[in-house]
N, C-alpha and C positions, 0 to 999 in steps of 0.2 A: 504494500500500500504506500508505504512510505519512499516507494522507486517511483512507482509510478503520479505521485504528485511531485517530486520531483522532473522527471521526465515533462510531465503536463507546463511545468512551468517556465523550464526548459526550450520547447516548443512553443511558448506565446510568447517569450522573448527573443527568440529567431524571428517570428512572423512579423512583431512590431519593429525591429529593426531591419527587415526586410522592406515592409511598408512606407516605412520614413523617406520622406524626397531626399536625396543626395546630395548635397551640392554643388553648384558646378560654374566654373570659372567661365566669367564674361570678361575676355579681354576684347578691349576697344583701342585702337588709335584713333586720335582725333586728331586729322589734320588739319581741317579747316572749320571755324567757329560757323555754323549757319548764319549768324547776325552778323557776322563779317562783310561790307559787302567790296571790299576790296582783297580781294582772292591772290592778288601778287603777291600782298605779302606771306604770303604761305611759301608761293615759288621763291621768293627773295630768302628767308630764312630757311629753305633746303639749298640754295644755291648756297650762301655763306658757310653750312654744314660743310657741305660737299669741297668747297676749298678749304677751310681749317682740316681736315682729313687729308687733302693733298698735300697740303704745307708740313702738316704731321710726316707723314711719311718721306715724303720727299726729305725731311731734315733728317728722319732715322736713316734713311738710309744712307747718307752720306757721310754719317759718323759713324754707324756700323760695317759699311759695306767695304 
């Protein structure tokens, strides 16, 4: 008696956490704010990204290489 109310309760704690929603990761990039309504500056600061990366590299390699 005493297996099987264990077992029973055993069993309804599997199902409730089986039951339970999961949680799950919303990743988002936001590039561009909707109320933004000048959009260059979006392209303006990936273009400034995009040279500081070059300038980066460009410098390691010249003292590593």
């Amino acid at each position: 008696m005493r297996n099987r109310r264990a077992a029973m309760v055993l069993a309804l704690v599997l199902v409730a956490t089986l039951a339970m929603r999961h949680p799950s990761a919303d990743l988002r990039i936001q590039l561009h704010d909707p109320r933004d309504l000048t959009p260059h500056r979006v392209q303006a600061a990936l273009d400034v990204g995009v040279m500081a990366v070059s300038v980066l590299v460009t410098w390691t390699s010249r003292r590593f290489g």
